[in-house]
Backbone as CSV, one residue per row, in Angstrom:
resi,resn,N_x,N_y,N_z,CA_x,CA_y,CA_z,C_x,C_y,C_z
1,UNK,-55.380,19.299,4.396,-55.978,19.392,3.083,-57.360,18.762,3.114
2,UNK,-58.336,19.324,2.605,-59.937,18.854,3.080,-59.937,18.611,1.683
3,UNK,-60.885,17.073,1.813,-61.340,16.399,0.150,-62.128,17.204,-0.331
4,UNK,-62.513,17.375,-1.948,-63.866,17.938,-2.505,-64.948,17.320,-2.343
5,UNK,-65.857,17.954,-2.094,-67.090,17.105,-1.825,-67.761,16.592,-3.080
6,UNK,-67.914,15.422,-2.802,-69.112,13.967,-4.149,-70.361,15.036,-4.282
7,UNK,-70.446,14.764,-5.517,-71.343,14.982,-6.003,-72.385,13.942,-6.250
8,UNK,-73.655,13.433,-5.726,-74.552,12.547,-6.078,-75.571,12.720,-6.644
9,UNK,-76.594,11.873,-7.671,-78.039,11.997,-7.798,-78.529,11.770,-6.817
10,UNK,-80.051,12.080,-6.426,-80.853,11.786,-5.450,-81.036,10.183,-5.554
11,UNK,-80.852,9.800,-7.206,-81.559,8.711,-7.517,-80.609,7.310,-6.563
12,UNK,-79.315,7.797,-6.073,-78.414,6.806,-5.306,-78.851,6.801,-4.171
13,UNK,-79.671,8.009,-3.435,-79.487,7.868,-1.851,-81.436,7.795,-1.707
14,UNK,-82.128,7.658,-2.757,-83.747,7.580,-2.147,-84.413,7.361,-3.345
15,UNK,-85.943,6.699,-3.129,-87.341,6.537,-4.061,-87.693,7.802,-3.709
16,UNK,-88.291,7.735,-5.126,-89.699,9.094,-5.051,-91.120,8.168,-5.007
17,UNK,-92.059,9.072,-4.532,-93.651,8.480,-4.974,-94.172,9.855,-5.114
18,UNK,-94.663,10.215,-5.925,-95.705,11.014,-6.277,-97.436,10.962,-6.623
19,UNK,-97.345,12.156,-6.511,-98.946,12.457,-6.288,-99.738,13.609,-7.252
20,UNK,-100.941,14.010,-6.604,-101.470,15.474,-6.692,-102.691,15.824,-6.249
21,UNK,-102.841,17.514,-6.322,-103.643,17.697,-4.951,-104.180,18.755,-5.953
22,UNK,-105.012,18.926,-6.926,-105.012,20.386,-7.932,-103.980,20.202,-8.574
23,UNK,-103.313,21.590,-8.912,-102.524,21.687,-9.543,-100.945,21.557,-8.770
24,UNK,-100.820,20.859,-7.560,-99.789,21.264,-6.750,-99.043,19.643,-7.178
25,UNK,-98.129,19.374,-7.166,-97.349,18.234,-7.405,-96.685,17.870,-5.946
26,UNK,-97.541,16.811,-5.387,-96.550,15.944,-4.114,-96.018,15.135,-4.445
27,UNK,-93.948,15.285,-3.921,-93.558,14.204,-4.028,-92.750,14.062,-2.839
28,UNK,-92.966,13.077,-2.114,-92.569,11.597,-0.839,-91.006,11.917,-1.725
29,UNK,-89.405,11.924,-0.717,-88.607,11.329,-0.967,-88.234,10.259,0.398
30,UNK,-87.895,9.545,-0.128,-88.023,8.039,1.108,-86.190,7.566,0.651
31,UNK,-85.304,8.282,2.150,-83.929,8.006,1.941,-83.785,6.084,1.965
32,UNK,-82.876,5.823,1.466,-82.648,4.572,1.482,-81.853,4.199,2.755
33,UNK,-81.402,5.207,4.189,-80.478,4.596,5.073,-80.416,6.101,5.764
34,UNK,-80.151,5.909,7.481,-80.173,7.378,7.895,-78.922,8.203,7.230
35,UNK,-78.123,7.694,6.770,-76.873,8.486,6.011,-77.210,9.305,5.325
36,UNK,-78.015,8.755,4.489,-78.398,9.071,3.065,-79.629,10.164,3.648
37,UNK,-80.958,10.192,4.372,-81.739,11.250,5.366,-80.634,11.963,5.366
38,UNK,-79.532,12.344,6.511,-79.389,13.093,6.814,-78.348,13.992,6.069
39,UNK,-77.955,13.796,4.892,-77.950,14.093,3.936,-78.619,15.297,2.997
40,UNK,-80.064,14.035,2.697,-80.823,14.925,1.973,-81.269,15.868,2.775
41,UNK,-81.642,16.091,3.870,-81.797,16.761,5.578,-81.817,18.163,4.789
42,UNK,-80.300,17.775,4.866,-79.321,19.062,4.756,-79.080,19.680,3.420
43,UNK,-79.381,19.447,2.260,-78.886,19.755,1.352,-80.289,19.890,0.190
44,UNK,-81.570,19.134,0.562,-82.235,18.618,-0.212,-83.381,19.896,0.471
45,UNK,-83.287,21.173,0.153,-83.839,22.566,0.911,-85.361,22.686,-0.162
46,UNK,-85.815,23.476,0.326,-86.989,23.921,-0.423,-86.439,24.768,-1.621
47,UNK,-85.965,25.379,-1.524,-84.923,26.447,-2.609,-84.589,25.463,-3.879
48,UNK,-83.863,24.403,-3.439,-82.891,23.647,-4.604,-84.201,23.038,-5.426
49,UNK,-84.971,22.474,-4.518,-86.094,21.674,-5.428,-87.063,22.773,-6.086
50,UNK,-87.315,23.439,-5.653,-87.710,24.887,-6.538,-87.118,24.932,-7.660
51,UNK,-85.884,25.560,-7.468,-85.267,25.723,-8.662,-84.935,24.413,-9.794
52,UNK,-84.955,23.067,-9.331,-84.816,22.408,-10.156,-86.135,21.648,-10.772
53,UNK,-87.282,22.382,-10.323,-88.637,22.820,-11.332,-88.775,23.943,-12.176
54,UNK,-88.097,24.972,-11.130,-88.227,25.828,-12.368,-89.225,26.717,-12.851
55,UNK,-89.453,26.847,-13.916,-90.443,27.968,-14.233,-91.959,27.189,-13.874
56,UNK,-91.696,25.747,-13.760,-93.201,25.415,-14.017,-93.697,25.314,-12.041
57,UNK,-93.488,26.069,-11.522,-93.732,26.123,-10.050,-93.990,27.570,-9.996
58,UNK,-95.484,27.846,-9.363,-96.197,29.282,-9.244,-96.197,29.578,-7.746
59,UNK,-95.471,29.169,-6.706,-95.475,29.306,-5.765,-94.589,29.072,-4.373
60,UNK,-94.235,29.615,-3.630,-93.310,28.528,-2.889,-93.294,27.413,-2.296
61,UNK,-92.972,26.460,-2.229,-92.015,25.193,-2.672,-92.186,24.988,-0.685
62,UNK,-92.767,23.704,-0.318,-92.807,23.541,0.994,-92.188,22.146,1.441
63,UNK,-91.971,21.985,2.457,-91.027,20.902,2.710,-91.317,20.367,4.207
64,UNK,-91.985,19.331,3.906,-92.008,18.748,5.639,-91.685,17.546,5.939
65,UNK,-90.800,17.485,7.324,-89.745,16.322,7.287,-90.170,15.239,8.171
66,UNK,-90.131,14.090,7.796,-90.971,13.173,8.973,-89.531,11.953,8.908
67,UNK,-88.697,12.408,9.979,-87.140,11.778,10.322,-87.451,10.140,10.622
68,UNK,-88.460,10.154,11.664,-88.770,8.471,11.898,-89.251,7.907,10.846
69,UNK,-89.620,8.156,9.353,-89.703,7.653,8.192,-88.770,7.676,7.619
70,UNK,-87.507,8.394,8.184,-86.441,8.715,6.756,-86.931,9.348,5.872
71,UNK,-87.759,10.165,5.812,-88.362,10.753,4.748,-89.116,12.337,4.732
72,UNK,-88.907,13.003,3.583,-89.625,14.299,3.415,-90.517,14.112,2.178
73,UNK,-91.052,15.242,2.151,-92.457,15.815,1.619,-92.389,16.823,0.856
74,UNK,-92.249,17.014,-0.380,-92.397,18.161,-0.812,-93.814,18.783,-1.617
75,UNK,-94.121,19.946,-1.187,-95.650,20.315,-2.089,-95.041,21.681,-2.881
76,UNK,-95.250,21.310,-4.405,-94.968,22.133,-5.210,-95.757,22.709,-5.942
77,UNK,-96.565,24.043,-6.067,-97.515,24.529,-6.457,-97.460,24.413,-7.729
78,UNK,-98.519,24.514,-8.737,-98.487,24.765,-10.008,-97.780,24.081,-11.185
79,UNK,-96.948,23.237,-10.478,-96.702,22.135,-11.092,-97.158,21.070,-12.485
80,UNK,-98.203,20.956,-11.463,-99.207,20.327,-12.825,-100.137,21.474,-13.631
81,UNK,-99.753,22.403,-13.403,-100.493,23.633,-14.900,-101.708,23.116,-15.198
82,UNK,-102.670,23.151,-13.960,-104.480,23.178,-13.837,-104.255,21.796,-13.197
83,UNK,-103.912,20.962,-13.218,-104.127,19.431,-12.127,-104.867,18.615,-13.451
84,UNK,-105.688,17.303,-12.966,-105.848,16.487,-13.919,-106.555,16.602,-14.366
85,UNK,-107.773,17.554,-14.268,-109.203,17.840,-15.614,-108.530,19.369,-15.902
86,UNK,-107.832,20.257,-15.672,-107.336,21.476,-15.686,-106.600,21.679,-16.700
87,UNK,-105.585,20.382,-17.200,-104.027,20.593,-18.049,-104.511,20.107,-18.956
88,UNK,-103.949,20.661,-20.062,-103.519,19.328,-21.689,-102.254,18.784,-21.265
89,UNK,-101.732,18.567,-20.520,-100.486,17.583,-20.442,-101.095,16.135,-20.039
90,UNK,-99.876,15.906,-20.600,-99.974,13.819,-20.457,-100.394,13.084,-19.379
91,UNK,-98.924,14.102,-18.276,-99.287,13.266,-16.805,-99.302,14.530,-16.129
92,UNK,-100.953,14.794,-15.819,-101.775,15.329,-14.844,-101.584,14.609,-13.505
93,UNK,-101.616,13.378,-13.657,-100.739,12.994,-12.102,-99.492,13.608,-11.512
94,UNK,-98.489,13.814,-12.319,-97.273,14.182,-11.865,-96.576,13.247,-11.864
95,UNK,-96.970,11.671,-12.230,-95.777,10.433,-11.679,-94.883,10.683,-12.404
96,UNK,-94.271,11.283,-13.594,-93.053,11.409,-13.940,-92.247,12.650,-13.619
97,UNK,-93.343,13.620,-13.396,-92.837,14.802,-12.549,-92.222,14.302,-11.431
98,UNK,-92.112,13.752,-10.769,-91.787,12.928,-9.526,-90.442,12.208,-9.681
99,UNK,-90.012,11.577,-10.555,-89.585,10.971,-11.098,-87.882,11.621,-11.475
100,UNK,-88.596,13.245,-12.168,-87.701,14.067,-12.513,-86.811,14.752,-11.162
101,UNK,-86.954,14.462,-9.772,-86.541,14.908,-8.670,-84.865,13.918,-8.757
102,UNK,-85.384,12.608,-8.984,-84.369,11.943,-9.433,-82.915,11.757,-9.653
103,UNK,-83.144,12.709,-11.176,-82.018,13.518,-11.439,-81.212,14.699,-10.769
104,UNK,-81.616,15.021,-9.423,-81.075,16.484,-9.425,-79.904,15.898,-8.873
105,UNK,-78.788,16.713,-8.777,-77.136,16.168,-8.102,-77.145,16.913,-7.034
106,UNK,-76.862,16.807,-5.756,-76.549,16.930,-4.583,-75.033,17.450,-4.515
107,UNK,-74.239,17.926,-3.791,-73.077,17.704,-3.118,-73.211,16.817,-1.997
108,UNK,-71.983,16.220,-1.818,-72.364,15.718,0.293,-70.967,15.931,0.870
109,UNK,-71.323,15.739,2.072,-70.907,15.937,2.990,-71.364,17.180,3.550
């Protein structure tokens, strides 16, 4: 009989830091332990973080993994809707865009 797999936030197994580059939203996830990396490795795809932006992403969704940091990279186009002289939004930085990665739930194992 095989267990169901846990469901986690990101917010248990890593920090975010965010950024921006234009209108593209970078956000650093920095695992808290190789468990927790190899993990997000596996599960934490360009696809899922796409979709859990959503409509406000004009492009595909890139992902580069730097393992001896414990950590990936994501660059999300369009994000910030014109960047920081470009948008009427609040945070033209993205730091709470960043923030919102947070929340997404994982499965593991």
């Amino acid at each position: 009989m095989t267990t169901p797999a846990t469901v986690q936030r990101i917010d248990a197994l890593a920090d975010v830091r965010a950024g921006d580059k234009g209108d593209t939203l970078i956000v650093a996830v920095l695992a808290r332990d190789r468990a927790a990396y190899d993990l997000l490795e596996r599960r934490l795809t360009e696809d899922v973080v796409a979709a859990h932006y959503g409509e406000l992403i004009t492009g595909p969704a890139r992902r580069t993994r730097q393992p001896n940091l414990l950590a990936m990279v994501f660059e999300l186009p369009g994000v910030l809707g014109g960047g920081v002289t470009g948008s009427p939004a609040l945070d033209g930085h993205g730091k709470t865009l960043g923030y919102h990665l947070l929340s997404l739930e994982i499965r593991g194992a």
